[in-house]
C-alpha positions in Angstrom: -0.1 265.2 -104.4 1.2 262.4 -102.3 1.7 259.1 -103.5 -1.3 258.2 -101.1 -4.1 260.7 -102.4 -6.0 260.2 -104.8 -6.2 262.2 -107.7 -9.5 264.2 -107.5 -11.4 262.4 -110.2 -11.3 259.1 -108.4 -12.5 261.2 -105.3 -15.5 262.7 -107.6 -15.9 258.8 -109.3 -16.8 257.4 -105.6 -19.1 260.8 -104.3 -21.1 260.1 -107.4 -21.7 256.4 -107.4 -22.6 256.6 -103.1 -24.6 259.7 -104.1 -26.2 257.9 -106.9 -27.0 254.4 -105.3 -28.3 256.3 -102.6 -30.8 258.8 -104.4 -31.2 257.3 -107.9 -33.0 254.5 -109.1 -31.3 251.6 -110.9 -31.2 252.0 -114.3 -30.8 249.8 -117.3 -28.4 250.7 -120.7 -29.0 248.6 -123.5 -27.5 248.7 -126.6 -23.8 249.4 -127.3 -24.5 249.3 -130.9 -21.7 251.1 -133.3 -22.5 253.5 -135.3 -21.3 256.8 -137.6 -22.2 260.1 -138.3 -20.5 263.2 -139.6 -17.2 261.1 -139.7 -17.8 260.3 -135.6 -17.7 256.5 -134.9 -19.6 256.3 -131.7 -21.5 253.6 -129.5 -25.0 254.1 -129.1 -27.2 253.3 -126.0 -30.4 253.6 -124.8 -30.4 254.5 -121.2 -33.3 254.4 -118.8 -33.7 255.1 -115.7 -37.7 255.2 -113.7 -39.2 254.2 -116.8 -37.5 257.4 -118.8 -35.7 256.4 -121.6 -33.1 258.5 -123.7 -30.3 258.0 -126.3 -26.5 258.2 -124.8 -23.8 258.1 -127.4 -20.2 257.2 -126.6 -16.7 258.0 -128.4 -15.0 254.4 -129.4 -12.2 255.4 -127.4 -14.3 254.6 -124.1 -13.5 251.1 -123.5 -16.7 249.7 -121.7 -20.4 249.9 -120.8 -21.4 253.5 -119.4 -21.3 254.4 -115.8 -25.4 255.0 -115.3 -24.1 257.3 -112.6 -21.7 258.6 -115.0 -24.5 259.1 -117.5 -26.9 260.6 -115.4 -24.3 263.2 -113.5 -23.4 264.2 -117.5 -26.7 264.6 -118.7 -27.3 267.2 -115.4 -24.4 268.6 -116.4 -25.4 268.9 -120.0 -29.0 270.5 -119.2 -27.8 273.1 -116.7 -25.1 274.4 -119.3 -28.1 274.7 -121.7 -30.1 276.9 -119.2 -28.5 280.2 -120.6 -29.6 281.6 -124.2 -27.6 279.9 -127.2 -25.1 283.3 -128.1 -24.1 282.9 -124.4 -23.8 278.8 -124.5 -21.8 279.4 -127.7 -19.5 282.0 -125.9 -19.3 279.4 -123.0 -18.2 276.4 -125.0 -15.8 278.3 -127.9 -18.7 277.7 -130.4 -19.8 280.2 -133.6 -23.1 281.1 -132.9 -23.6 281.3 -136.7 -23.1 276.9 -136.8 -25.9 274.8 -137.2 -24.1 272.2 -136.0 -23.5 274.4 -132.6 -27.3 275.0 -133.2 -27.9 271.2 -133.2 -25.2 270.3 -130.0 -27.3 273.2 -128.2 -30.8 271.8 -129.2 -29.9 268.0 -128.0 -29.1 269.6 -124.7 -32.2 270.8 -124.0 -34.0 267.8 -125.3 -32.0 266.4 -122.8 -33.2 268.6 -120.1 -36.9 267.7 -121.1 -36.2 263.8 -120.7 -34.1 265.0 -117.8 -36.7 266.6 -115.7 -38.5 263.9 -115.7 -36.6 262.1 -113.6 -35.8 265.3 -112.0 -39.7 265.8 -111.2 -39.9 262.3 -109.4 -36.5 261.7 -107.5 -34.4 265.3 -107.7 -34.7 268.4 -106.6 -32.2 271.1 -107.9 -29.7 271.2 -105.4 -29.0 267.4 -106.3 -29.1 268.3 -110.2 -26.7 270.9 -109.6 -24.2 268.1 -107.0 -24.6 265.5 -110.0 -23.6 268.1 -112.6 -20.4 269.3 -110.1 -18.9 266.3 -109.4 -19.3 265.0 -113.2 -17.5 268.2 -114.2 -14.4 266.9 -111.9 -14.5 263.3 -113.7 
């Protein structure tokens, strides 16, 4: 890369927030509150976006408020990797299928694909899930 390119995460950082403000309703994240569980210190949010509201948690080491862009690109990212049966998710993401804890990382998933598609239902159609879940794979 040339001192003038930009890496392509920056590149992915700017698709996603035009892509975003144009198709995407504002959204509001409240919260920020810290928390633990299992050992994990984490920041927890409530996100909503057109009038759907879910629970977004963040590692302490991300300095900041979330990116609703961000968020939302993650969560399509999150649902779509749940779409396949949970042996084959496990396979996919180096978990034991025998892990409840794997059991319970797969389950929020598709919780997060119900909340999900109801945003999906009103403003998205697939082929915009599946752009939002690409370009936050390349952040």
């Amino acid at each position: 890369m040339e001192n003038n390119e930009k890496p392509d995460y920056e590149i992915a950082q700017e698709e996603l927030n035009a892509l975003y403000a144009n198709k995407i309703p504002q959204a509001r994240i409240l919260g920020g509150e810290l928390r633990k569980k299992d050992k994990w210190e984490y920041k927890a949010y409530t996100v909503i976006i057109d009038n759907v509201s879910f629970e977004w948690k963040q590692g302490t080491g991300i300095k900041g408020k979330p990116n609703a862009a961000e968020v939302l690109a993650r969560c399509c990212a999150d649902y779509l990797s749940s779409k396949t049966d949970f042996p084959e998710w496990c396979l996919d993401f180096g978990y034991d299928s025998d892990s409840i804890k794997a059991r319970k990382v797969y389950d929020d998933c598709q919780e997060l694909g119900t909340q999900l598609r109801k945003i999906v239902a009103i403003k998205m159609d697939n082929s915009l899930l599946v752009k939002f879940a690409e370009l936050a794979n390349r952040l």
